[in-house]
C-alpha positions in Angstrom: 34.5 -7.2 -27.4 31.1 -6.5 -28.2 29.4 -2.9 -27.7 25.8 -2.8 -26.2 24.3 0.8 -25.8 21.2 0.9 -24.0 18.6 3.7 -24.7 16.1 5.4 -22.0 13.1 5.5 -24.6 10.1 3.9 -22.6 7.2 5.1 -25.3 9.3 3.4 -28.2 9.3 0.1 -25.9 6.0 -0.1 -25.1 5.0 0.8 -28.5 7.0 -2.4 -30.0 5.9 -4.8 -27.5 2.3 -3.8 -28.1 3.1 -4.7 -32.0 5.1 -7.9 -31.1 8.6 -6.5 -32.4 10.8 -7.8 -29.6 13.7 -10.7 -29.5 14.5 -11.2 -26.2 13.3 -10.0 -22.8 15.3 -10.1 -19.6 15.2 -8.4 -16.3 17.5 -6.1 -15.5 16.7 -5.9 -11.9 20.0 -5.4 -10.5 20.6 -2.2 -12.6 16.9 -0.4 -10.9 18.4 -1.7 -7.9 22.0 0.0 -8.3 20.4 3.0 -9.3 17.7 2.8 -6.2 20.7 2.6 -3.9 22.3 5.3 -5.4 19.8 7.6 -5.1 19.5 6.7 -1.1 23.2 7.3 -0.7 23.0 10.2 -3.0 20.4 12.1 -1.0 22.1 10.9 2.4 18.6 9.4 2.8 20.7 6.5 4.8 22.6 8.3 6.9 19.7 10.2 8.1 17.5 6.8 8.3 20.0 5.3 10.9 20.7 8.7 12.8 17.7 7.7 14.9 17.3 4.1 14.3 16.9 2.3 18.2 19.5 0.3 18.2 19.6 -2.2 21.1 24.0 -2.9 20.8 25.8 -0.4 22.7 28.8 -1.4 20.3 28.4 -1.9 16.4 31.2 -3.5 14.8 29.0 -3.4 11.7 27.8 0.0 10.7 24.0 0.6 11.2 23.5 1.7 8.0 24.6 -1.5 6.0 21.8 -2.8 8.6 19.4 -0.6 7.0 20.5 -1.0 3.2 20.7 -5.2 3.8 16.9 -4.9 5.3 16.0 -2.7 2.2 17.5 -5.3 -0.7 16.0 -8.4 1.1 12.5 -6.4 0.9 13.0 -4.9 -2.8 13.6 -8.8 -3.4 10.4 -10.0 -1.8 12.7 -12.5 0.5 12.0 -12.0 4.6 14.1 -15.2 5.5 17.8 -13.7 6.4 18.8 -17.1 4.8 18.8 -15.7 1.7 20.7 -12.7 2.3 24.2 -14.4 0.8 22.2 -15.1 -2.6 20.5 -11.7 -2.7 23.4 -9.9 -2.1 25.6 -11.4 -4.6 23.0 -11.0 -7.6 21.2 -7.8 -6.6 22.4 -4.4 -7.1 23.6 -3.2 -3.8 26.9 -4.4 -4.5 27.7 -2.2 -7.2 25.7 0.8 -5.3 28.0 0.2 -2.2 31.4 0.6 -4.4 35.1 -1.5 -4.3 35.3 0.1 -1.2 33.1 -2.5 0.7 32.7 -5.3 -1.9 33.8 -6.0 -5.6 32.6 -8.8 -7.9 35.8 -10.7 -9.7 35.8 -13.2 -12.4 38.2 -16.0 -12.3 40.0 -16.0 -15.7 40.1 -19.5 -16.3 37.1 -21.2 -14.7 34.7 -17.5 -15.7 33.2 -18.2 -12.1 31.8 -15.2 -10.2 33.2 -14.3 -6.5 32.4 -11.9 -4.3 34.9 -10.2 -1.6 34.2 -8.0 1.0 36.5 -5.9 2.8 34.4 -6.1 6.2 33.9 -3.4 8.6 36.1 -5.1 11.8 39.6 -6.5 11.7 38.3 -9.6 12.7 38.1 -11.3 9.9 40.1 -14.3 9.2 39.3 -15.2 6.0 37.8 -13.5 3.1 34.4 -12.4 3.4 31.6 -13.6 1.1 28.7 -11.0 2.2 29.5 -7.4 3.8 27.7 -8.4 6.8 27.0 -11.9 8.4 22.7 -12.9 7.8 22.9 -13.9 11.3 24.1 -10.7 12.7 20.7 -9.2 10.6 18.5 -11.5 12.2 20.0 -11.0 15.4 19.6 -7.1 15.5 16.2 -7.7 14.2 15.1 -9.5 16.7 16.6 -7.4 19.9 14.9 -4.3 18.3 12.1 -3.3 20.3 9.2 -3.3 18.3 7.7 -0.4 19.8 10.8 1.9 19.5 10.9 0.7 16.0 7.6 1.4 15.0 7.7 4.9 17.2 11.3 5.7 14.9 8.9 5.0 11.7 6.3 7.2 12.7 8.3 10.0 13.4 11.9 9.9 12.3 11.1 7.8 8.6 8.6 10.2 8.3 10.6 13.7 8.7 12.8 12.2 6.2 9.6 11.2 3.7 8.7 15.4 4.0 12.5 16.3 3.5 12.2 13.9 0.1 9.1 15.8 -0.7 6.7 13.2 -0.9 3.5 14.8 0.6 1.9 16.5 -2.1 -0.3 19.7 -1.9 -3.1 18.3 -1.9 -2.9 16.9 1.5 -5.1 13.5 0.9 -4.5 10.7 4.0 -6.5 7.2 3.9 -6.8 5.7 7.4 -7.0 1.8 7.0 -7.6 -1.1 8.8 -5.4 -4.5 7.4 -5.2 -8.2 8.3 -2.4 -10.7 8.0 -3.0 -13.9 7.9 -0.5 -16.1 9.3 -0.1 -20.5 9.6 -2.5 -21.1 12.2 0.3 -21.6 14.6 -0.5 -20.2 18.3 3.1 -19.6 18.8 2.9 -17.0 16.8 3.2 -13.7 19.5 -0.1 -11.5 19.5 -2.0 -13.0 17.0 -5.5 -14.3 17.1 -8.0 -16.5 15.9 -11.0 -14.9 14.2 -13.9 -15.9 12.0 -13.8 -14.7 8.1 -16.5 -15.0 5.3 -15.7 -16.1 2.0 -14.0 -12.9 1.1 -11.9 -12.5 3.9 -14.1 -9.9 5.9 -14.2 -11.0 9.9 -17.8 -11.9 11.3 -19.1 -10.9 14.4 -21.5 -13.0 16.9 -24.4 -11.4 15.5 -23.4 -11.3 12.2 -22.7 -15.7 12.7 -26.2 -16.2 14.3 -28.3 -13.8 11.1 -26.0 -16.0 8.9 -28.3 -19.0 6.6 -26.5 -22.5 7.0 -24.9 -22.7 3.9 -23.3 -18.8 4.6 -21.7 -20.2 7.5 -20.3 -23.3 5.9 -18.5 -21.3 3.9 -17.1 -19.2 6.8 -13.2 -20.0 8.3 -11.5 -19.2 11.2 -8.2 -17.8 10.5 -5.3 -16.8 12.8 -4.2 -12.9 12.0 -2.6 -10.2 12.9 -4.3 -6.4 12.6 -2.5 -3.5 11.7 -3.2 0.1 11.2 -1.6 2.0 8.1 -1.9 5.8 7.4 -1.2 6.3 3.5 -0.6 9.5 1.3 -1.9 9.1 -1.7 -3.0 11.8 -4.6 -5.6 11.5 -6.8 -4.1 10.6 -10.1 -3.0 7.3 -8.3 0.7 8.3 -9.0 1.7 8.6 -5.3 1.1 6.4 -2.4 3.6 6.8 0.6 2.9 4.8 4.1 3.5 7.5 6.2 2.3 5.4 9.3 2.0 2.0 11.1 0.8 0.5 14.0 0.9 -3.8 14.1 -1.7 -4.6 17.0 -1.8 -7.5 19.4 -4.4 -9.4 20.4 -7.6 -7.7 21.6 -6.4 -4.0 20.7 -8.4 -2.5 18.7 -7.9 -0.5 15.1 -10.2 2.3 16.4 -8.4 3.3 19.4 -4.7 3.0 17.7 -6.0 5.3 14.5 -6.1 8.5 16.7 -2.4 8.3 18.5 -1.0 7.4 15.3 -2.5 10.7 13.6 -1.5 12.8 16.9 1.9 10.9 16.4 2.4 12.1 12.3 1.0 15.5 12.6 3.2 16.1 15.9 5.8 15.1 13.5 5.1 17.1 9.9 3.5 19.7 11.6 -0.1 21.8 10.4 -0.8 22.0 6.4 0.7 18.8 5.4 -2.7 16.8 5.9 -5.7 18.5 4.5 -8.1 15.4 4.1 -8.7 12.3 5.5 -10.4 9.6 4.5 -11.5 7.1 6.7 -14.1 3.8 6.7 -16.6 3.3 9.3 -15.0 1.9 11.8 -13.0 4.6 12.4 -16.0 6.6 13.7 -15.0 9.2 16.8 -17.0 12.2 16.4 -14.5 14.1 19.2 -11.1 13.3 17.2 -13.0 14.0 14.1 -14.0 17.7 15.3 -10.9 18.2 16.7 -8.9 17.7 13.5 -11.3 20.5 12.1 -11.2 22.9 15.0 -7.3 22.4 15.8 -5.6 21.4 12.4 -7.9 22.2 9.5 -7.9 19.0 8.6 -11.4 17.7 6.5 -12.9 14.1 7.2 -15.0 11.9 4.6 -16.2 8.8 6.6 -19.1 6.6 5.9 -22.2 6.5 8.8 -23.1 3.6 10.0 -27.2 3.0 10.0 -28.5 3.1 13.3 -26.8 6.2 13.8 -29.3 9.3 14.3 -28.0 11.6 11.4 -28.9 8.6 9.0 -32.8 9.4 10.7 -32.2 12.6 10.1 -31.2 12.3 6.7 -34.3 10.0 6.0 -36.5 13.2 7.0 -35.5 15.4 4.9 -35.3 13.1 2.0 -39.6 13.8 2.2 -38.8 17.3 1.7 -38.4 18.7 -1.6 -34.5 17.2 -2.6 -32.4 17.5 -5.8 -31.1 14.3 -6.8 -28.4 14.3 -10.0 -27.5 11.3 -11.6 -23.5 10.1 -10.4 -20.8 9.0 -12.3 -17.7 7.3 -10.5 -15.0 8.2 -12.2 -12.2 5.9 -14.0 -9.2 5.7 -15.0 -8.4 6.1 -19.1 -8.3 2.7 -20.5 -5.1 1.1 -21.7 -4.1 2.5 -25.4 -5.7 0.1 -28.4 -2.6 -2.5 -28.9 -3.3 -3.0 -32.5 -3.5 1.2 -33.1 -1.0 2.8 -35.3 2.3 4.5 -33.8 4.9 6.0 -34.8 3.3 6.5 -38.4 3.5 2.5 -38.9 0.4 0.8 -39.7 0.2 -1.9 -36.9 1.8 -5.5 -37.4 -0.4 -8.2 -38.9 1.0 -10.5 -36.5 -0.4 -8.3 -33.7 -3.3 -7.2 -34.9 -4.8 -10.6 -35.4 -3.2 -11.5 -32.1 -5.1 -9.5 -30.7 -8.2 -10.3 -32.7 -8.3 -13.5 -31.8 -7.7 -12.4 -28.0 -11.0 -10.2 -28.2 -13.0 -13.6 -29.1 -11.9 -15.3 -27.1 -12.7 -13.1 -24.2 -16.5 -12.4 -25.8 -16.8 -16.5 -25.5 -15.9 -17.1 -22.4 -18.2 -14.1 -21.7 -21.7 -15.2 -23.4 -20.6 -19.2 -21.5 -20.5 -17.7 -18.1 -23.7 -15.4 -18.7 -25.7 -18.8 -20.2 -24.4 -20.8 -17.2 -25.5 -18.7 -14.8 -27.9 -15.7 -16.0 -27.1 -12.3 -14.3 -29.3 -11.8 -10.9 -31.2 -8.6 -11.2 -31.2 -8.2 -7.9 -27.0 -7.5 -8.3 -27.1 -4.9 -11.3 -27.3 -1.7 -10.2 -28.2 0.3 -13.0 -27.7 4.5 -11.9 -26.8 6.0 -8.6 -28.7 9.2 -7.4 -26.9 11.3 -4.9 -28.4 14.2 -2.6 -26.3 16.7 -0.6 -27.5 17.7 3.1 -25.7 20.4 4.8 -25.5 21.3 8.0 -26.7 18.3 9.8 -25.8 18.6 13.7 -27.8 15.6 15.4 -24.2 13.9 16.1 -23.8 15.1 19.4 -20.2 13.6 20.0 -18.9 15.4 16.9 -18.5 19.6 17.8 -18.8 20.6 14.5 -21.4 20.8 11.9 -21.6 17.5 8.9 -22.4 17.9 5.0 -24.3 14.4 4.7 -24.4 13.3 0.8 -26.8 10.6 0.4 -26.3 7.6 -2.4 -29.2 5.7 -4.0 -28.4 2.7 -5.6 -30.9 1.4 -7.8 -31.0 -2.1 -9.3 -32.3 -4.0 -11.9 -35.2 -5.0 -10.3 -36.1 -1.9 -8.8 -34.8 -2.1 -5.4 -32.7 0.4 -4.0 -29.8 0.1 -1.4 -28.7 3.8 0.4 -26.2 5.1 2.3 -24.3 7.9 3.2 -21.2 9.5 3.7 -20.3 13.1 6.1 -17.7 15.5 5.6 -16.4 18.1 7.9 -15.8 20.0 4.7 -19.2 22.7 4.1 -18.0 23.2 0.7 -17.4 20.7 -1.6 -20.1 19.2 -3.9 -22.0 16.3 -3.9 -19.8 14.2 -6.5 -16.8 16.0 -5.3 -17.4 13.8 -2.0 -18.3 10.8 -3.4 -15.1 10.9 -6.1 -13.0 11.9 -2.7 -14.1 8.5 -0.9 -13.6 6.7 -4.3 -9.9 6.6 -3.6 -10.3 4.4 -1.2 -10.9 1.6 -3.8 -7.2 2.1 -4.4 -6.1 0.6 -1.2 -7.8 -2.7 -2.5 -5.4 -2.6 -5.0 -2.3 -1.6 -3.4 -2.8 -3.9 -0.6 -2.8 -6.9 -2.9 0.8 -5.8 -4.4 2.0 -5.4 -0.7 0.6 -8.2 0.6 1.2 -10.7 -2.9 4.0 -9.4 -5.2 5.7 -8.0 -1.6 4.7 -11.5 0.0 4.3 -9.4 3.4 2.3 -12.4 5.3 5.0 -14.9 4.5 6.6 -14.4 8.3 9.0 -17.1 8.3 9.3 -15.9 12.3 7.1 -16.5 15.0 8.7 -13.6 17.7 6.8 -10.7 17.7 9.8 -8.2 17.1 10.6 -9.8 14.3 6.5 -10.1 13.1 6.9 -6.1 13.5 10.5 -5.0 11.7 9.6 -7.4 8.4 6.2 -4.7 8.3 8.3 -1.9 9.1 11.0 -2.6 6.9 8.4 -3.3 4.0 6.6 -0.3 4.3 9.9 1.7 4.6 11.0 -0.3 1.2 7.7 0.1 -0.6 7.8 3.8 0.4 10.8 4.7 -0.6 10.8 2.8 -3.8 7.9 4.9 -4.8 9.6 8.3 -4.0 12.4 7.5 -6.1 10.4 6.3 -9.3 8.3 9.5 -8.6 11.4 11.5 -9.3 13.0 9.8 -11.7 9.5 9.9 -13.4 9.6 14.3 -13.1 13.3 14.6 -14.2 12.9 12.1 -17.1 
C-alpha cells in the first residue's frame, strides 16, 4: 500500500502556491476538526462546558456533552438545520475525536462502501445506530432550553472557562457592539421586528426619513431583524477576537440598556484587571456607567460624542484658543508579501510572475474605466486629518469623572472639513494613541461579515425564539473556541 507522509511546513506552502508549484488541492477539513475536538476533550474544556449547562430533562439518556460536541460540529460546518446532522457527522471529524468507543467508521470489503456504527449511550437500541445521538433529540433539547438561562450560562459559565483557556490577554481591550440579523420577513418569527434601512443596511429614524431627498428614500427598505448585543476581546495585532458576551433582544428593547448588565454580568464573572479598556460607539452613551467603570474597576472608555452634546460646544471654544494640531496617520496592517518575490533562494517562476503581471493590468484597467465613468467627487476625498487633544473637559454633568476630548479634522478635496470627536476616561494617553485605540473597531466590520457570511449565522431555519437564541449562542461559543485553539496551536508551533 502506498505511504503518504504529511509535513507541518506552512511558510514552504504558501511560498509554492504564491509561485504556482502545486498539483492538487483538497480540504482536509475533517483532520482540523479531529484535532479541534481533541484539544476540547484534552483540556476537559467539555466536561466543564456541560457542568453548568441548563438543561431542561430531569433524565438524559444521552450524555449532555455529546449535546454540546453535536452543536459545535454542526456550527464549525456552517449547517444550523439539525437535518443535516447524519451527513455532518459521518464526514466530519468528531467521529475519529470521539474514539471506537462511541463510533467507528468500517469499510465493507467487497462493495468499499463507508458505514458508520454507534454504540449508543442507552440500551434501547434495537438496531444498529447510524449517528451517536438521534438529530431530533438535538433539536428537541434546543428548543426546551430556556433562552435566558442559556444565554445567562454563556455569560458567566462559557466565560470562566474562556479565562481558565487563557484567552484574555494583558492588554485588557473589550469592544461593545451593537448587531442586526436579518431574518425572511416572516412575522412568525418570535421577537423580531420590522425596521427601516438605508442602502447600506444602517436603520433610519423618523427624522432621519423626513430630512431624507426623494430618491434617498427610494432607495430605503424595511427589513424584519433581530438586535443583539456582543462584548468581544480582541488585541491589537488582530490575532485574538473571543465573544466573551451576548445578549439577543426582542422587540422594542433596547441595545443601550442591555450593554451595561451584560458588563456588570462579565466582570461579576472574571473579576477586576481582566478588562482595562473599552471601546464603545455612540450609542452606547451613559455618562453614570461610564464613570463608574473608572471609579469602581479601572476600567478606561473611548466613545465617540454625539453633536448636540455640550462638551462638543465646549470643545468648539477652545479650538479659538491657541491649539496644536499634528497631522494623523491611521495605521494599517503590512501588506500581503510581493507573490512574484524570490524565496527560498529561487528566482520566482516565469509562470507566476507573468501571472501576476498580467493580474496587475488588469486591475489598473478596470481602475482608469471606473475613474473615466464616473470622475472622483471632491467633495468625498479627504486628503489629511488634523487631530487636537483637550484634557480635562468636565461640562458632562452625568459622567463623575473628568474626559480627554481629542478632536479630528477631516479635510477634503475641496476644502471642506467634517469634525468630530472622541473622549476617554483615560488622562494619559496621546492624541493618536486614542484615535489608533478606536481604530479597532473597524475590525468588527470585518469579523462580523465572516460570522454573519462564511458562519451563515442569519440563516435561522427556526422561527421559535429559543431556538433563534441557542443557534447565536452556539455560534459564538464555536467561533470562540475555534479561535482559542488556533491561537495555541499558533504559540506552540
Amino acid at each position: 500500500m502506498d505511504l503518504v507522509v504529511f509535513e507541518n511546513n506552512k511558510p514552504w506552502v504558501i511560498d509554492e502556491f504564491r509561485e504556482g508549484h502545486f498539483d492538487y488541492v483538497e480540504l482536509a477539513s475533517d483532520v482540523a476538526e479531529t484535532k479541534f475536538f481533541q484539544f476540547l476533550f484534552g483540556q476537559q474544556v467539555v466536561d466543564r462546558l456541560v457542568q453548568h449547562y441548563p438543561s431542561p430533562r430531569d433524565r438524559h439518556h444521552v450524555p449532555l456533552w455529546m449535546y454540546v460536541c453535536s452543536q459545535l460540529t454542526l456550527r464549525l460546518h456552517g449547517q444550523h438545520s439539525f437535518h443535516s446532522y447524519p451527513l455532518i457527522v459521518r464526514a466530519g471529524g468528531l467521529v475519529d475525536a470521539l474514539g471506537p468507543e462511541v463510533a467507528r467508521r468500517q469499510v465493507d470489503p467487497e462493495s468499499g462502501n463507508l458505514t458508520l456504527e454507534c454504540a449508543g449511550f442507552n440500551d434501547r437500541n434495537l438496531y444498529p445506530r447510524q449517528t451517536p445521538c438521534d438529530q431530533d433529540f438535538l433539536r428537541k433539547l434546543a428548543r426546551d432550553t430556556e433562552p435566558e438561562s442559556l444565554e445567562e450560562w454563556y455569560n458567566r459559565h462559557v466565560v470562566t472557562v474562556y479565562k481558565e483557556l487563557g484567552a484574555f490577554d494583558a492588554d485588557g481591550l473589550f469592544i461593545a457592539d451593537g448587531t442586526y440579523l436579518f431574518v425572511p420577513d416572516n412575522p412568525r418569527y418570535e421577537g423580531s421586528q420590522r425596521l427601516l434601512f438605508d442602502e447600506h443596511n444602517h436603520p433610519v429614524s423618523k427624522k432621519q426619513e423626513q430630512e431624507m431627498t426623494k430618491a434617498q428614500r427610494a432607495r430605503c427598505r424595511w427589513r424584519r431583524c433581530y438586535k443583539a448585543v456582543l462584548l468581544l476581546h480582541c488585541d491589537a495585532a488582530g490575532e485574538r477576537f473571543v465573544v466573551a458576551g451576548v445578549r439577543v433582544l426582542r422587540e422594542k428593547e433596547s441595545e443601550a440598556t442591555a450593554l451595561w448588565p451584560l458588563l456588570n454580568t462579565f466582570l461579576d464573572t472574571v473579576g477586576s484587571g481582566v478588562m482595562k479598556v473599552l471601546l464603545v460607539d455612540r450609542g452606547f452613551i451613559n455618562g453614570p456607567e461610564i464613570g463608574r467603570l473608572k471609579r469602581d474597576h479601572g476600567i478606561d472608555t473611548v466613545i465617540p460624542i454625539r453633536s448636540d452634546m455640550n462638551l462638543q460646544e465646549d470643545v468648539h471654544g477652545l479650538m479659538k484658543l491657541p491649539t496644536t494640531w499634528e497631522e494623523y496617520e491611521p495605521k494599517h496592517r503590512p501588506p500581503l508579501p510581493d507573490p512574484t518575490r524570490a524565496s527560498h533562494g529561487q528566482p520566482p517562476h516565469p509562470a507566476a510572475k507573468k501571472r501576476e503581471q498580467m493580474r496587475q493590468q488588469t486591475l489598473a484597467r478596470q481602475r482608469a474605466e471606473r475613474v473615466q465613468e464616473s470622475p472622483p467627487d471632491p467633495s468625498r476625498i479627504r486628503e489629511r486629518t488634523l487631530i487636537a487633544r483637550f484634557p480635562g473637559l468636565t461640562s458632562w454633568w452625568d459622567c463623575p469623572v473628568p474626559l480627554t476630548g481629542v478632536y479630528s479634522r477631516d479635510i477634503y478635496a475641496d476644502g471642506h472639513e467634517d469634525g468630530w470627536l472622541l473622549v476617554t476616561t483615560n488622562e494619559d494617553w496621546s492624541a493618536p494613541r486614542v484615535r489608533d485605540l478606536y481604530g479597532l473597531r473597524t475590525d468588527i466590520e470585518e469579523r462580523h461579515r465572516q460570522v454573519k457570511c462564511f458562519w451563515d449565522l442569519t440563516r435561522f431555519h427556526s422561527t421559535a425564539w429559543s431556538l433563534v437564541v441557542s443557534q447565536l449562542v452556539f455560534v459564538c461559543l464555536t467561533y470562540s473556541l475555534l479561535q482559542v485553539h488556533l491561537l495555541r496551536q499558533a504559540t506552540s508551533s
